[in-house]
ZABAPA-155124 format. One record per atom (N, C-alpha, C): residue in one letter; atom name; x, y, z. Coordinates in steps of 0.05 Angstrom, whole numbers, plus 5000, padded with zeros to 4 digits. Layout:
BEGIN
("a"; "CA"; (X; Y; Z))
...
REM end
This chain:
BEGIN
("x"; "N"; (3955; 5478; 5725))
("x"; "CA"; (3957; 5494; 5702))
("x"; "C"; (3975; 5479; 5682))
("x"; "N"; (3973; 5478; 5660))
("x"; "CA"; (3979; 5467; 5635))
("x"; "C"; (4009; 5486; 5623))
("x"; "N"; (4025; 5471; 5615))
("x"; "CA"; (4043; 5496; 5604))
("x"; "C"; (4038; 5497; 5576))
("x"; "N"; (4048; 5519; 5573))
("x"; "CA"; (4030; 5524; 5544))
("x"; "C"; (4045; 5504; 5517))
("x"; "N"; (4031; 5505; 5501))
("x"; "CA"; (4037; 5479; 5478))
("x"; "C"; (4060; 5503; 5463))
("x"; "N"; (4088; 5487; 5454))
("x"; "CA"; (4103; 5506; 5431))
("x"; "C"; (4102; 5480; 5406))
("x"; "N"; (4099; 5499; 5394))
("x"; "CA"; (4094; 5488; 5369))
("x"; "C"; (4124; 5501; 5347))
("x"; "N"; (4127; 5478; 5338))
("x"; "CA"; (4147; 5485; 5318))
("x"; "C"; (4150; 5482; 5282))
("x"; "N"; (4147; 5503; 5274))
("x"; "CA"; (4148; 5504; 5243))
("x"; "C"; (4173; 5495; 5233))
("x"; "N"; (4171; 5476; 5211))
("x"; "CA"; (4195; 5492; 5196))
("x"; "C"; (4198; 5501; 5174))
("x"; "N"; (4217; 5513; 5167))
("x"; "CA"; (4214; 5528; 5143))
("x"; "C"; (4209; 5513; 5117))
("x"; "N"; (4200; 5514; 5102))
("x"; "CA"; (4190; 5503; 5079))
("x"; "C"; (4198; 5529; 5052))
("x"; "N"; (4201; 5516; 5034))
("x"; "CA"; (4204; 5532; 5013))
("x"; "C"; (4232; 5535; 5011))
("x"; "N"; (4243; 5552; 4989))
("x"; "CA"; (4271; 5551; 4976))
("x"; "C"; (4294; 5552; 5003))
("x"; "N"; (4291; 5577; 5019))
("x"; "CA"; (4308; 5590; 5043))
("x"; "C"; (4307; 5567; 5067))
("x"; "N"; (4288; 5548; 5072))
("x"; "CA"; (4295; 5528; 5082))
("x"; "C"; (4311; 5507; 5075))
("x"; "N"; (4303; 5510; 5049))
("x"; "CA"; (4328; 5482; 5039))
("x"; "C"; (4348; 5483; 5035))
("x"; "N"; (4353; 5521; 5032))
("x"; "CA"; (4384; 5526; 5030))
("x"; "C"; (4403; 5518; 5061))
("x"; "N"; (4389; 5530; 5082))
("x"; "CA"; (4384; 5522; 5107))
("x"; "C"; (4403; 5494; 5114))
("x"; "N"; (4383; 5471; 5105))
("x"; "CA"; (4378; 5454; 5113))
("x"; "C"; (4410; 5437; 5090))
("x"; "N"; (4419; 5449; 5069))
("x"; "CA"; (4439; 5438; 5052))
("x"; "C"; (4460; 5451; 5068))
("x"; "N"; (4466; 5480; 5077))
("x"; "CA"; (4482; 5486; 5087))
("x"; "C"; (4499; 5472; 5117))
("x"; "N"; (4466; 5467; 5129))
("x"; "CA"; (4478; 5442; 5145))
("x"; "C"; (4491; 5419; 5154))
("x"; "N"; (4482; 5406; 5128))
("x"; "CA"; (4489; 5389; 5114))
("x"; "C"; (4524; 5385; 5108))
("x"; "N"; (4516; 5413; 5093))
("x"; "CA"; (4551; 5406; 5080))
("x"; "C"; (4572; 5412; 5101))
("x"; "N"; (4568; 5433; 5126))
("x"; "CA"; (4578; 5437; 5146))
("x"; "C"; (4584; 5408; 5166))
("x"; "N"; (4569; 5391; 5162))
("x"; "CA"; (4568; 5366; 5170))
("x"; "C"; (4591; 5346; 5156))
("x"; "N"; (4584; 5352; 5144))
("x"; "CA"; (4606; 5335; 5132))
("x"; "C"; (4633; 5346; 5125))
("x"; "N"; (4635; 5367; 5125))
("x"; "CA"; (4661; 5385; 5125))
("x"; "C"; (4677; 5370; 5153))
("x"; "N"; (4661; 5384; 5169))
("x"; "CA"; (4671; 5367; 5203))
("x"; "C"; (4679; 5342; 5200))
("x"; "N"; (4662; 5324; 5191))
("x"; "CA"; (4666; 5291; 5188))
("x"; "C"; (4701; 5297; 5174))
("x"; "N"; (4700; 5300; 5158))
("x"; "CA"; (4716; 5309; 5142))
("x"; "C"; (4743; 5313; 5153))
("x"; "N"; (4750; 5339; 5166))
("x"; "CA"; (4764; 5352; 5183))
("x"; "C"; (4776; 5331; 5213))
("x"; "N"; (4755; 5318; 5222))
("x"; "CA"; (4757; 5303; 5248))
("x"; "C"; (4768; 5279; 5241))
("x"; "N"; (4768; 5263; 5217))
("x"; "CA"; (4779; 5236; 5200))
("x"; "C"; (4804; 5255; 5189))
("x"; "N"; (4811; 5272; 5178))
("x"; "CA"; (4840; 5277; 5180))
("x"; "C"; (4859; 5284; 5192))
("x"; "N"; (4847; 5298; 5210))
("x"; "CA"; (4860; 5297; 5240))
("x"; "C"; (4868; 5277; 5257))
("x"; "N"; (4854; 5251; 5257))
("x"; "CA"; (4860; 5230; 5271))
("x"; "C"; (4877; 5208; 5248))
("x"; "N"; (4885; 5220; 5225))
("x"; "CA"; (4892; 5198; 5211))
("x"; "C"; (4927; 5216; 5216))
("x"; "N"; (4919; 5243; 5208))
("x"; "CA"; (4940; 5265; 5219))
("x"; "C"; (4960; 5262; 5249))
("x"; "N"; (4953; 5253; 5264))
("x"; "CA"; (4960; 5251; 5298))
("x"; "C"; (4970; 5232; 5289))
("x"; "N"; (4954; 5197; 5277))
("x"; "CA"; (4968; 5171; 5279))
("x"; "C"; (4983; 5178; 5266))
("x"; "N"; (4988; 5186; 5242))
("x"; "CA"; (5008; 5181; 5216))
("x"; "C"; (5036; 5199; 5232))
("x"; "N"; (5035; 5217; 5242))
("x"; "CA"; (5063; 5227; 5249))
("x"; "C"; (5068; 5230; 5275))
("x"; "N"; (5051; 5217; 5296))
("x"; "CA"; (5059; 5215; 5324))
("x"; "C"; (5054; 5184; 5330))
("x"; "N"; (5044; 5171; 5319))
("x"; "CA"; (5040; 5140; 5340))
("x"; "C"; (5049; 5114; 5317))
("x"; "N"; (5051; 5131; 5290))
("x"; "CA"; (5062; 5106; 5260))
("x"; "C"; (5092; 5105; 5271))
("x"; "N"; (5096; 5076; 5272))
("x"; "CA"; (5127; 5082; 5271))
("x"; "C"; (5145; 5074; 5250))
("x"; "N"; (5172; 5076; 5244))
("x"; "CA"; (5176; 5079; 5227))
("x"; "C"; (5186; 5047; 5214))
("x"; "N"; (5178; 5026; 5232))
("x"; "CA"; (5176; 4995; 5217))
("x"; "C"; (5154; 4990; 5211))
("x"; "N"; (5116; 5011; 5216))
("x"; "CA"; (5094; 5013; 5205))
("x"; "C"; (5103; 5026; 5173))
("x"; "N"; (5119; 5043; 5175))
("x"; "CA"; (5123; 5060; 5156))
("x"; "C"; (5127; 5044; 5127))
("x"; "N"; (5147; 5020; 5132))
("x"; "CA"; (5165; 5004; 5112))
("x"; "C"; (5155; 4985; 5114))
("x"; "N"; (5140; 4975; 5129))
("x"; "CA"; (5113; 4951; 5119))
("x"; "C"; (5084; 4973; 5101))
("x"; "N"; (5083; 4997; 5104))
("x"; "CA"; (5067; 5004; 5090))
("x"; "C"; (5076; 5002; 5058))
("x"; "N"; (5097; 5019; 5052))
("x"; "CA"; (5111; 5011; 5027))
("x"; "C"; (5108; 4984; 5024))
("x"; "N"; (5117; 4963; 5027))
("x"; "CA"; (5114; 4941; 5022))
("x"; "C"; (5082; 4932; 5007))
("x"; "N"; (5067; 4939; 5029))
("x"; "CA"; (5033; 4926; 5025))
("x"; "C"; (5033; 4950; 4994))
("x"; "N"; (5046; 4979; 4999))
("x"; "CA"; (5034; 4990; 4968))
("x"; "C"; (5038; 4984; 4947))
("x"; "N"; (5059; 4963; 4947))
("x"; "CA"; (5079; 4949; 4927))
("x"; "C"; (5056; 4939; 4914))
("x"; "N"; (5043; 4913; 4938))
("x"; "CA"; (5031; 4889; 4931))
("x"; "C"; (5008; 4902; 4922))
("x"; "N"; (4991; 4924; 4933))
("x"; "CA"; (4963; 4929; 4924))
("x"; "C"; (4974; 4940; 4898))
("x"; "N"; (5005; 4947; 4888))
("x"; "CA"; (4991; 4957; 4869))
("x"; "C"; (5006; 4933; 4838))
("x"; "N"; (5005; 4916; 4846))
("x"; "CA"; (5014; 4891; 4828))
("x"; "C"; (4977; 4873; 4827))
("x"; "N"; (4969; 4873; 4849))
("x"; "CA"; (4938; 4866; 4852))
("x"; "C"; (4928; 4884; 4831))
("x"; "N"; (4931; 4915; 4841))
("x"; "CA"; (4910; 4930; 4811))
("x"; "C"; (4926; 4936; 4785))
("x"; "N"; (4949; 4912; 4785))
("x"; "CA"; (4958; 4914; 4759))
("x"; "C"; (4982; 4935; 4741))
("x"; "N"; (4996; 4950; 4766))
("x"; "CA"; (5002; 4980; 4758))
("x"; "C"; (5029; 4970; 4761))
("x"; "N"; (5047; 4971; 4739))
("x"; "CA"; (5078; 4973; 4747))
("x"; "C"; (5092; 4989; 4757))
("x"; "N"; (5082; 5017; 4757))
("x"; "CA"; (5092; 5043; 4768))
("x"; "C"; (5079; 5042; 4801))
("x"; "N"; (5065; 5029; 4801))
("x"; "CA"; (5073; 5026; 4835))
("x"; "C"; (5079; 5016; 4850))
("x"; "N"; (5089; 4989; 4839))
("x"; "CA"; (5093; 4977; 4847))
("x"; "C"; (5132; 4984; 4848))
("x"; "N"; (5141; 4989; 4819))
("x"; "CA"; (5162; 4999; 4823))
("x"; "C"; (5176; 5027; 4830))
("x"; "N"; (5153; 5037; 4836))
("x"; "CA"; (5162; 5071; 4855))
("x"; "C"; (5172; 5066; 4877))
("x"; "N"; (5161; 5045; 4890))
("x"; "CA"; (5177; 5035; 4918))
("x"; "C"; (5216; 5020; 4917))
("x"; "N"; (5221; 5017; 4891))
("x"; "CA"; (5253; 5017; 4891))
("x"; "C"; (5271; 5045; 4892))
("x"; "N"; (5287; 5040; 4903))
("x"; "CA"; (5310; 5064; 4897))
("x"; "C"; (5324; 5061; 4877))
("x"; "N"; (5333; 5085; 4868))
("x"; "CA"; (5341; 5096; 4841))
("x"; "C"; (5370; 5077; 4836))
("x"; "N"; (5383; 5064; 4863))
("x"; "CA"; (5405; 5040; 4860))
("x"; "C"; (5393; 5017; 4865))
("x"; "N"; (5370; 5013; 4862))
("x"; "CA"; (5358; 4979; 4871))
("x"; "C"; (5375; 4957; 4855))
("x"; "N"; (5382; 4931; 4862))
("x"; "CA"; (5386; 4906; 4855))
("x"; "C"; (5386; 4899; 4878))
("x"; "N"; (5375; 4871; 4855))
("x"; "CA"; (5361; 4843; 4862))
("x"; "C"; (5390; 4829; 4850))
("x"; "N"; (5382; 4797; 4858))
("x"; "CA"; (5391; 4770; 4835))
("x"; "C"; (5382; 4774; 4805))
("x"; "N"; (5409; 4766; 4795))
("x"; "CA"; (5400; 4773; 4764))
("x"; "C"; (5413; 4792; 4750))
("x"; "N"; (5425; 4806; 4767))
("x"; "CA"; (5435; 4845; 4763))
("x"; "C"; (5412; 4846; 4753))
("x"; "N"; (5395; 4853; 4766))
("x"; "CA"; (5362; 4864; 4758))
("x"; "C"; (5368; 4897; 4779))
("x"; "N"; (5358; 4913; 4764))
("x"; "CA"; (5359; 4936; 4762))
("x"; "C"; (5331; 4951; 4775))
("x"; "N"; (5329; 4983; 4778))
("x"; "CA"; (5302; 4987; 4777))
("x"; "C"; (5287; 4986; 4751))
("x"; "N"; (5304; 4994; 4733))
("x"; "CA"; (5295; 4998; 4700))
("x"; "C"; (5286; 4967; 4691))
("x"; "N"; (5302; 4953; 4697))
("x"; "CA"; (5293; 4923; 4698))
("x"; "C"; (5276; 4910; 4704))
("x"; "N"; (5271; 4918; 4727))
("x"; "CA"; (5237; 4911; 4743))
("x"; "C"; (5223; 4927; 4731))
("x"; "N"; (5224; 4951; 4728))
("x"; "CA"; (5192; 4963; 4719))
("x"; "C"; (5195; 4951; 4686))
("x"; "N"; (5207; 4941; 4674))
("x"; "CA"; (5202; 4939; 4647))
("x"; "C"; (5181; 4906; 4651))
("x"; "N"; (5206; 4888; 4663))
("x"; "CA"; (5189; 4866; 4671))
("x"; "C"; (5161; 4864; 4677))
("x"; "N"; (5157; 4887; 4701))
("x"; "CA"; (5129; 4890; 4711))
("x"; "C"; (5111; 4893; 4689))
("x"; "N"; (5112; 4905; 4674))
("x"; "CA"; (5098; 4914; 4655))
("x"; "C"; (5099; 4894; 4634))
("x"; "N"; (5109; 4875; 4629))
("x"; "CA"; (5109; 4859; 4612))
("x"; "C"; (5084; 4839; 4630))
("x"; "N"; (5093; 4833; 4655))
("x"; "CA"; (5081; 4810; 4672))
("x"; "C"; (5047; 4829; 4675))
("x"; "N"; (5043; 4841; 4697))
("x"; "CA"; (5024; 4852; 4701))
("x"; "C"; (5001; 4871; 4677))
("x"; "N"; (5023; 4875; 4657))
("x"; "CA"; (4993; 4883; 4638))
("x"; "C"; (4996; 4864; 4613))
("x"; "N"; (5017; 4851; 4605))
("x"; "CA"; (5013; 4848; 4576))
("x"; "C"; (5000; 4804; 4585))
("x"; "N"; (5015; 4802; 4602))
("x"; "CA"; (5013; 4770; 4611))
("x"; "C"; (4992; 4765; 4624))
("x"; "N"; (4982; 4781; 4649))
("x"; "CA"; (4959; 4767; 4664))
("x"; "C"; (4940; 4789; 4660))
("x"; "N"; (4919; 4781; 4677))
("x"; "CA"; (4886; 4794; 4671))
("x"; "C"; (4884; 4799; 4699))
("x"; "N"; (4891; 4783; 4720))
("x"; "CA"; (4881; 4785; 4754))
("x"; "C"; (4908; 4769; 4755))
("x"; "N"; (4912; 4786; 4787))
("x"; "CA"; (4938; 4784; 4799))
("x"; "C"; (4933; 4781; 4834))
("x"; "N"; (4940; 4766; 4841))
("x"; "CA"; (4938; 4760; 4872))
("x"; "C"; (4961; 4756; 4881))
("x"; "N"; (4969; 4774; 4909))
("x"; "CA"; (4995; 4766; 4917))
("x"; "C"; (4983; 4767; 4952))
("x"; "N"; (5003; 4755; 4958))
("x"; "CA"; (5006; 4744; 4986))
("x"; "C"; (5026; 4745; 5004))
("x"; "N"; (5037; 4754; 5029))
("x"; "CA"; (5054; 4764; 5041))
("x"; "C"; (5053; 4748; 5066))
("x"; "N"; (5079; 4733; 5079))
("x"; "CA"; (5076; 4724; 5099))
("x"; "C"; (5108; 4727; 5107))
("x"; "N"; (5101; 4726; 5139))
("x"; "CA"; (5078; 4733; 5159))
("x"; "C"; (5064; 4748; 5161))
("x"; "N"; (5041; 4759; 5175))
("x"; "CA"; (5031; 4784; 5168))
("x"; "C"; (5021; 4784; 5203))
("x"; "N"; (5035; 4802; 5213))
("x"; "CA"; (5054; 4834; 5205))
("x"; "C"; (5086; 4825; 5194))
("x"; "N"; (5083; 4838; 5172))
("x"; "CA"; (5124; 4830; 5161))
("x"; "C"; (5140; 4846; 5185))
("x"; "N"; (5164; 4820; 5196))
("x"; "CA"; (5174; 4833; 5217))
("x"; "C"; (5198; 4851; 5195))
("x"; "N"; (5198; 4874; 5213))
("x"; "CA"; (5222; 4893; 5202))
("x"; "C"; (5234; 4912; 5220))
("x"; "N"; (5262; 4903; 5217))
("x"; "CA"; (5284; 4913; 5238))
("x"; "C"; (5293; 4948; 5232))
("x"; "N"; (5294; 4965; 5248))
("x"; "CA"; (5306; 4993; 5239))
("x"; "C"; (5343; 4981; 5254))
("x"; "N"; (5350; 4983; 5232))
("x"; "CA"; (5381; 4983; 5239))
("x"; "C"; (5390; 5003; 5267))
("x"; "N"; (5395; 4996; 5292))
("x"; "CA"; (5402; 5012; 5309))
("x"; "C"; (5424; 5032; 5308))
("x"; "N"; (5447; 5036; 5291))
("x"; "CA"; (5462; 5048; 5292))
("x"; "C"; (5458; 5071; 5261))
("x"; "N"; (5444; 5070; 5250))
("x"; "CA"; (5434; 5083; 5228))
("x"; "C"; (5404; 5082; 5227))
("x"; "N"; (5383; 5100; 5238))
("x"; "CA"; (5358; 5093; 5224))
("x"; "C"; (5350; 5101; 5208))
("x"; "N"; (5365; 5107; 5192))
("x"; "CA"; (5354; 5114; 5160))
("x"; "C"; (5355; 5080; 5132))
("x"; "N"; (5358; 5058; 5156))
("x"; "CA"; (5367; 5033; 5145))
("x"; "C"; (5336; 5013; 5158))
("x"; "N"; (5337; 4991; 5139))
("x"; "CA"; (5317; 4974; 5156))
("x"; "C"; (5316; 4948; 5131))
("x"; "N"; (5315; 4930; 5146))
("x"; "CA"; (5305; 4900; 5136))
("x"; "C"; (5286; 4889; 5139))
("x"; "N"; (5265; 4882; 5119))
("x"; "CA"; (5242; 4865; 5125))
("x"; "C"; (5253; 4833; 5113))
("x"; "N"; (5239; 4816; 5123))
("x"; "CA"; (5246; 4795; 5122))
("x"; "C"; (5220; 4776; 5111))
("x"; "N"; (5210; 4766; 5093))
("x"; "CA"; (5183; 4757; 5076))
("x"; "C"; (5176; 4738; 5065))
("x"; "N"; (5161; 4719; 5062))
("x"; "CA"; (5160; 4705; 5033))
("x"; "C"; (5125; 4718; 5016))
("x"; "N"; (5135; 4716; 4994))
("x"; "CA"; (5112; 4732; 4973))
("x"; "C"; (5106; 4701; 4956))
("x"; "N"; (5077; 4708; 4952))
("x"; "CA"; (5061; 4686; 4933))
("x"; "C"; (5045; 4706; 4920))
("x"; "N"; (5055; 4701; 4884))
("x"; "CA"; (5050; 4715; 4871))
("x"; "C"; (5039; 4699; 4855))
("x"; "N"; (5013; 4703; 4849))
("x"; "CA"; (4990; 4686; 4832))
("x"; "C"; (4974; 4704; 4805))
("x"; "N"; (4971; 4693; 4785))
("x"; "CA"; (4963; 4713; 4760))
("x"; "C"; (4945; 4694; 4742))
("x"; "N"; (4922; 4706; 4740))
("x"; "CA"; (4911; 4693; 4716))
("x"; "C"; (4916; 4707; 4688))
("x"; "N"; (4911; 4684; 4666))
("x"; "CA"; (4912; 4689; 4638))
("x"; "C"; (4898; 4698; 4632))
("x"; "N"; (4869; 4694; 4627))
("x"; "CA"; (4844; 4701; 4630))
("x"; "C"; (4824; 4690; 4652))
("x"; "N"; (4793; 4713; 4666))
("x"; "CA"; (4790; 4704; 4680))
("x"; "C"; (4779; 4683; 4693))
("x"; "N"; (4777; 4661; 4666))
("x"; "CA"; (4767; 4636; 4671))
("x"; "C"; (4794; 4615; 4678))
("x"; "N"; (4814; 4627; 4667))
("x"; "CA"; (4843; 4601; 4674))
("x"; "C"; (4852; 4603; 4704))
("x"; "N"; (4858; 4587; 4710))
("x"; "CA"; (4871; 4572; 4733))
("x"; "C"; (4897; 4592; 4734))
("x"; "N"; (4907; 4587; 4761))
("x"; "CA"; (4929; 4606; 4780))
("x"; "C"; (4953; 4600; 4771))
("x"; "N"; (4961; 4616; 4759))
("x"; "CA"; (4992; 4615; 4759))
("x"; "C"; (5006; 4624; 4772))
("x"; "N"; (5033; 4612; 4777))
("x"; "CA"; (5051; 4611; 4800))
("x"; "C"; (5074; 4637; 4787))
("x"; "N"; (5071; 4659; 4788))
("x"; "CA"; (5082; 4677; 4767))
("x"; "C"; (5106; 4687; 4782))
("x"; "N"; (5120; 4681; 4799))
("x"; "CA"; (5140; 4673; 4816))
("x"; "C"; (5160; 4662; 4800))
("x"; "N"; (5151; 4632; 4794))
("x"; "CA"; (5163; 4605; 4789))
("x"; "C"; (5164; 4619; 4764))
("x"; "N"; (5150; 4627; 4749))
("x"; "CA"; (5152; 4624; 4721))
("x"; "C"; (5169; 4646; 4714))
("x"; "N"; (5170; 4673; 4721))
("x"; "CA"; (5180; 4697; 4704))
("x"; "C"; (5198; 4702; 4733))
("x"; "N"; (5213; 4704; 4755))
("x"; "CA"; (5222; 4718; 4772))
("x"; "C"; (5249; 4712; 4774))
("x"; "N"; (5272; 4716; 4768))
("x"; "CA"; (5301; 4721; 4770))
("x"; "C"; (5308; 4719; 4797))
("x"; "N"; (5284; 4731; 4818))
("x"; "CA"; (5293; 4722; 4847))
("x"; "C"; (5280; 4695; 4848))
("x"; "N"; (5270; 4684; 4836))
("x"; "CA"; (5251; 4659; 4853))
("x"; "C"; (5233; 4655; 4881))
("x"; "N"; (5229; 4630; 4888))
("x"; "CA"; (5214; 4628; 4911))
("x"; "C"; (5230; 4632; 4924))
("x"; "N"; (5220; 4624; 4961))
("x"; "CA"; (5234; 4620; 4986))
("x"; "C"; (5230; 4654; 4997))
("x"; "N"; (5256; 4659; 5022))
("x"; "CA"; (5245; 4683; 5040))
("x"; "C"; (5256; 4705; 5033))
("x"; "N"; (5242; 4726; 5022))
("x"; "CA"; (5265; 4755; 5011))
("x"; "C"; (5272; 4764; 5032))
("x"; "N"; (5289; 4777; 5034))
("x"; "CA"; (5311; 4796; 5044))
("x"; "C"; (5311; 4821; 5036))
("x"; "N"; (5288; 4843; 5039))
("x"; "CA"; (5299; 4875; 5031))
("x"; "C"; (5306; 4886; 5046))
("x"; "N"; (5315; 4907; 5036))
("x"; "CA"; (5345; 4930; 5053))
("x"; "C"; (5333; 4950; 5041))
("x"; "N"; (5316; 4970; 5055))
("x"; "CA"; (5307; 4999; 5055))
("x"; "C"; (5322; 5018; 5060))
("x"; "N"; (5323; 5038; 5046))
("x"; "CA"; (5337; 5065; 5065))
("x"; "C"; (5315; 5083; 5062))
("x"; "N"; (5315; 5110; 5078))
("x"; "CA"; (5297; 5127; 5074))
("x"; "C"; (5309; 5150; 5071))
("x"; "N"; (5298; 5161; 5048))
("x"; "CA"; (5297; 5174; 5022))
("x"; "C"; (5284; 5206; 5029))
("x"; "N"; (5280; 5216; 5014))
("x"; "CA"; (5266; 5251; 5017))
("x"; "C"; (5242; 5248; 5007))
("x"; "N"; (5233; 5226; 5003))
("x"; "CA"; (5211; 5213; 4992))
("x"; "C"; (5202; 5197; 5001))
("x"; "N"; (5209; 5189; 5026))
("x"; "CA"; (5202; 5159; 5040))
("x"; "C"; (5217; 5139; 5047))
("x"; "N"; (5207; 5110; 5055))
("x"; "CA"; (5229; 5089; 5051))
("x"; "C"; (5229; 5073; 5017))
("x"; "N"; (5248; 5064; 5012))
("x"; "CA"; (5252; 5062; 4985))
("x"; "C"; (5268; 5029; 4987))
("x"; "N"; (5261; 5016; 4969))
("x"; "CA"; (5273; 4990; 4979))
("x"; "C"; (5302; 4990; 4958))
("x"; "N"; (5324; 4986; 4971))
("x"; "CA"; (5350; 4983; 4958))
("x"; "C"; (5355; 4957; 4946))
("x"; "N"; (5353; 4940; 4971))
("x"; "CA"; (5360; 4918; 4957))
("x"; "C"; (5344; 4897; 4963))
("x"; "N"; (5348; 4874; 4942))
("x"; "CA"; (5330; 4845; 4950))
("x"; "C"; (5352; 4816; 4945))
("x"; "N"; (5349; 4809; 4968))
("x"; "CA"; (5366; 4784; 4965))
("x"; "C"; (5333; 4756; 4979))
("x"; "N"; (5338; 4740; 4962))
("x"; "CA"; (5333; 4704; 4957))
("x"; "C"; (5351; 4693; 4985))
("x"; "N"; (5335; 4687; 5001))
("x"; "CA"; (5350; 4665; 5011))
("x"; "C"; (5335; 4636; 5020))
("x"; "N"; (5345; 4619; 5030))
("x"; "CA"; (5330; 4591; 5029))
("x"; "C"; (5312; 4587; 5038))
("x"; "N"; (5292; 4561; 5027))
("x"; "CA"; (5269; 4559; 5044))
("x"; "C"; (5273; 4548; 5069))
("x"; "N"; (5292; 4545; 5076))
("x"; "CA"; (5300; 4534; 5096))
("x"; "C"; (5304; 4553; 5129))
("x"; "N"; (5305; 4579; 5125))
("x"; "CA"; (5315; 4599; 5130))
("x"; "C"; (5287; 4613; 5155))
REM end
């Protein structure tokens, strides 16, 4: 004996497609929900907090890449210096002279990569990354790479030295010291 044939319709017409969108968007709601949850768990149970201050760092750089002085300088604290008595007010004015009025495309470079960075053991609200940055800018996008380092930077080349503390806002970089290429 044969089992019997099921045959399956589907709905066609308006009430199906509502159907079939509602599904849809319930689908992706989930997708949704399940990607922030797992970004949720890493970010405040398995990030630690020398992921944390290499992230600041990379937001510095992506945002000197898309050109933005304000994000690059939101990552200073409200007492930042550098060489130079360079200031925070100092850098973001600079930035903005360098990144929108001087170049067109901006490439920077960070090494080593992963930047090692120490949490001060007796304070961890403290931390040092240790770096060298290659900061490259075109004039327009047919001219050749400028070394925008060498040319405009009060710190110069060789390995920086920042000194983070963390803030109610994050880690925040305090200070930047130049030291040798030698180093």
């Amino acid at each position: 004996m044969r089992p019997p044939k099921i045959s399956v319709r589907r709905r066609s017409g308006p009430r199906g497609e509502i159907e079939r969108n509602q599904a849809i968007f319930l689908g992706l709601v989930a997708l949704f929900l399940l990607l922030y949850g797992s970004w949720f768990v890493y970010d405040r149970f398995m990030k630690t907090e020398e992921d944390r201050v290499r992230a600041v760092i990379q937001s510095a750089a992506q945002g000197a890449r898309d050109r933005s002085p304000r994000a690059v300088s939101s990552i200073l604290a409200s007492d930042f210096r550098a060489p130079g008595n360079v200031n925070k007010e100092l850098a973001h004015e600079g930035l903005v002279v360098v990144l929108m009025q001087q170049y067109r495309e901006i490439d920077v470079t960070m090494l080593p990569d992963p930047i090692p960075v120490v949490i001060d053991p007796l304070d961890k609200t403290k931390a040092i990354a240790t770096f060298r940055v290659t900061v490259r800018g075109k004039i327009e996008h047919e001219s050749p790479w400028d070394d925008i380092i060498a040319r405009w930077s009060p710190v110069g080349a060789g390995v920086w030295k920042a000194s983070f503390k963390k803030t109610e806002d994050g880690w925040k970089m305090q200070l930047l010291e130049l030291t040798s290429e030698k180093e």
